[in-house]
C-alpha atoms as one frame of an Amber mdcrd trajectory, in Angstrom:
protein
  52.886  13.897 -56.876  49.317  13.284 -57.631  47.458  10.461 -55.969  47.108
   6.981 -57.920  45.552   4.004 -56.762  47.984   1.434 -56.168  48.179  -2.052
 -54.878  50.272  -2.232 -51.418  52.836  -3.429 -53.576  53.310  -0.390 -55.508
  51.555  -1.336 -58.591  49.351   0.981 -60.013  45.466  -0.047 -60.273  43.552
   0.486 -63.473  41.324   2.617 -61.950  40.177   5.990 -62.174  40.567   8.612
 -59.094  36.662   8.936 -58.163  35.108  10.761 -55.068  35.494   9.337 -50.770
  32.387   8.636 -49.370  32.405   8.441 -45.769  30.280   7.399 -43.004  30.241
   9.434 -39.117  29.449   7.685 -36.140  29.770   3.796 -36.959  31.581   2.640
 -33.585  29.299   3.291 -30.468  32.946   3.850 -28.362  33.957   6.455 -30.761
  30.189   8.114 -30.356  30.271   8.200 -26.696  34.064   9.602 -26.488  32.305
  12.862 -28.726  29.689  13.101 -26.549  27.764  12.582 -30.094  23.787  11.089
 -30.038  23.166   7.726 -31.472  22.059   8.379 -35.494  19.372   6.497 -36.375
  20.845   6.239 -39.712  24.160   6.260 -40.916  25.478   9.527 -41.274  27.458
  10.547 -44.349  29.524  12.508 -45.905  31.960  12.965 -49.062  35.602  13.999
 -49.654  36.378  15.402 -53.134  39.441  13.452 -54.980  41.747  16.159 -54.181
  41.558  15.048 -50.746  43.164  11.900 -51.849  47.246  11.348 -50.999  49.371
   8.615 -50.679  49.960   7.875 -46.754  53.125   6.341 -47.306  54.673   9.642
 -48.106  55.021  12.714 -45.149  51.287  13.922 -44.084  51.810  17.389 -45.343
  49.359  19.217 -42.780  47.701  22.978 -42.813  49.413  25.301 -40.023  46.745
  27.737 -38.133  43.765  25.538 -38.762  43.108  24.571 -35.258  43.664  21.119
 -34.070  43.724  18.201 -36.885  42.776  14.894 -35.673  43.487  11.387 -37.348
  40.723   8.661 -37.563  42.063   5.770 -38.500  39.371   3.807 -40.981  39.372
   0.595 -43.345  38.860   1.965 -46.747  36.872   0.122 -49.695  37.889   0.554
 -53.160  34.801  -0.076 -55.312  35.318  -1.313 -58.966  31.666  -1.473 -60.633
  28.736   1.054 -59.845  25.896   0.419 -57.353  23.017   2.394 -57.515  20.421
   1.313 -54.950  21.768  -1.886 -54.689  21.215  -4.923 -52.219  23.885  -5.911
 -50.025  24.834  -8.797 -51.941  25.649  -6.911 -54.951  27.160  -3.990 -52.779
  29.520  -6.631 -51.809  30.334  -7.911 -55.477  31.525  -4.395 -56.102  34.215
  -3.947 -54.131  37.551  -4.042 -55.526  39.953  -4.026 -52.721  40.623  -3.447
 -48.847  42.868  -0.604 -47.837  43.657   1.675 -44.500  42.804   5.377 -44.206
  43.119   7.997 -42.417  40.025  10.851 -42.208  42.093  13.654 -41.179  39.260
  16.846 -39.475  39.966  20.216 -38.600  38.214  19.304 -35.084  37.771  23.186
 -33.785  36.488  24.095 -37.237  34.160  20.897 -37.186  32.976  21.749 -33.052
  31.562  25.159 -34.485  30.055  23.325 -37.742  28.229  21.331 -35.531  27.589
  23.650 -32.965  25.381  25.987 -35.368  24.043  23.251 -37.544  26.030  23.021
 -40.564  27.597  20.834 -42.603  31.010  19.932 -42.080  32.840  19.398 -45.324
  35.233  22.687 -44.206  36.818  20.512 -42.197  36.861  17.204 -43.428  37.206
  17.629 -47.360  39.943  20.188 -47.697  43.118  18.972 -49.657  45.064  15.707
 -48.528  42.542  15.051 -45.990  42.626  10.978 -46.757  45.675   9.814 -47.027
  45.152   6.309 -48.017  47.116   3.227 -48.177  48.065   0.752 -51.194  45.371
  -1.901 -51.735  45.165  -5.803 -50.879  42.613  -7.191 -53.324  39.209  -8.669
 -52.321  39.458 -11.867 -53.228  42.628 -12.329 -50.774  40.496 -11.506 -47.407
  38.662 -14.320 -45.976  36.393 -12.596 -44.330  35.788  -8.867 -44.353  33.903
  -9.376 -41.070  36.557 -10.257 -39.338  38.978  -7.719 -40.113  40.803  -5.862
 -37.083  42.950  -2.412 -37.721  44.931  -0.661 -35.670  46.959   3.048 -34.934
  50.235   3.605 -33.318  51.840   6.534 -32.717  55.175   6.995 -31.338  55.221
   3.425 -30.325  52.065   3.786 -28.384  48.854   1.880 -29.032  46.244   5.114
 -30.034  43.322   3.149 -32.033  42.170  -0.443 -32.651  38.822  -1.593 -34.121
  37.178  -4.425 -35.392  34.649  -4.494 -38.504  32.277  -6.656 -36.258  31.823
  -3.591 -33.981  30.502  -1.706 -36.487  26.980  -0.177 -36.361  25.759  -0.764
 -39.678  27.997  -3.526 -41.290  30.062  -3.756 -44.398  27.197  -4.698 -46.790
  24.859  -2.415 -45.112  26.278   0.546 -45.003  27.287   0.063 -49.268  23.788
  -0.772 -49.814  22.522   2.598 -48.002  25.244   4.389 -49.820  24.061   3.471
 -52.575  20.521   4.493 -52.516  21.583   8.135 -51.966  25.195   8.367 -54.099
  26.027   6.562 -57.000  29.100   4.903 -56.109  31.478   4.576 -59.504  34.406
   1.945 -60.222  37.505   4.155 -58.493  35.187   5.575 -55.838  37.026   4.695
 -51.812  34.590   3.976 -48.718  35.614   5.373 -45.595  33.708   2.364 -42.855
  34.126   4.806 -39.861  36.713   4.960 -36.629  36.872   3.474 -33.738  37.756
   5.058 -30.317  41.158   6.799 -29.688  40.807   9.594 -31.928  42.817  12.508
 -31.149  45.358  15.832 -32.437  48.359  14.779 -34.530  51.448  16.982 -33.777
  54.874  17.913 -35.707  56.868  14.941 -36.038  54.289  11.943 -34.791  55.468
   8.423 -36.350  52.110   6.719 -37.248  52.170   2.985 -38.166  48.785   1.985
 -39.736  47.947  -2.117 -39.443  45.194  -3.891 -41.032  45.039  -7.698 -39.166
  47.895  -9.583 -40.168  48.122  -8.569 -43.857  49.958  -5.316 -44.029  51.873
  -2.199 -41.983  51.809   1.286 -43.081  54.482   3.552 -41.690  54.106   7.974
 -42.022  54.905  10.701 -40.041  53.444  14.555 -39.132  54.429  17.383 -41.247
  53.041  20.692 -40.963  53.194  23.358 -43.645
């Protein structure tokens, strides 16, 4: 079934299914357990929409692809468009909070990196964000304050907090921004903490975001 946006009640959204634009290296743990450099700028990246899928149903995963590794994320959906915008307004343009994962192909991504190019091979290809339902805006008190967390098979994997983040909330929109468009229906990926690792046949993930909602999925591979 195609992806929709959808509240975490099930509702559809009245939104349209728009690009993922993501952000590498925004949690110093998460650098350091890479063995990645410190950017000096936010490094991005974009999955197309037909990396979107709906989280809640089986992770259908590619067999023969090397490892696959989940990094758990909070994910933004934006309603209005920012172009160049302050980080005021970058904040005014977000619709609603969600939980993603950024699934990579991490053998495929090690060579990527290794000779210098870019790594959408193995972070756009198809059902490569499964994403949560949505919580709107406007019932968060404080994005700042947000904590998220993995586990799999019962055990604790990944937990991060929005205050850790490199470049903040606002920040990292506003820089968006001033190199994508970012459309009403677009998702931001904020970045992973540490914990990231392979995801096998049969893993039970449960996704949390704070004390507002639980996710539950499990490991398929095709």
């Amino acid at each position: 079934m195609k992806y929709k946006h959808r509240w975490i009640s099930g509702d559809r959204i009245d939104l349209p299914e728009g690009k993922v634009v993501c952000v590498g290296r925004n949690y110093a743990a998460h650098i350091n357990e890479l063995n990645n450099p410190l950017p000096d700028d936010p490094v991005l990246f974009i999955k197309p929409g037909t990396a979107l899928s709906n989280i809640e149903r089986i992770l259908s995963l590619p067999k023969r692809r090397g490892e696959i590794h989940y990094e758990l994320e909070i994910a933004l959906l934006m309603e209005s468009t920012l172009t160049d915008a302050s980080e005021s307004d970058a904040l005014d343009g977000i619709k609603a909070v969600g939980l993603a994962l950024d699934l990579t192909l991490r053998d495929i991504q090690s060579k990527q990196k290794t000779k210098g190019l870019p790594w959408e091979v193995a972070k756009a290809f198809d059902g490569s964000c499964p994403v949560s339902g949505f919580v709107a805006k406007e019932h968060i008190n404080d994005l700042s304050t947000l904590e998220f967390s993995l586990e799999i098979n019962g055990g604790l994997r990944q937990q991060g907090m929005v205050a850790n983040m490199l470049t903040s909330i606002p920040g990292l929109l506003s820089y968006m921004s001033r190199h994508f468009t970012l459309l009403p229906g677009d998702i931001v990926l904020t970045g992973t903490p540490a914990g990231v690792g392979p995801l096998v046949e049969g893993d039970q993930l449960v996704l949390s975001i704070s004390d507002i909602f639980s996710v539950q999925t499990r490991c398929h591979y095709k």
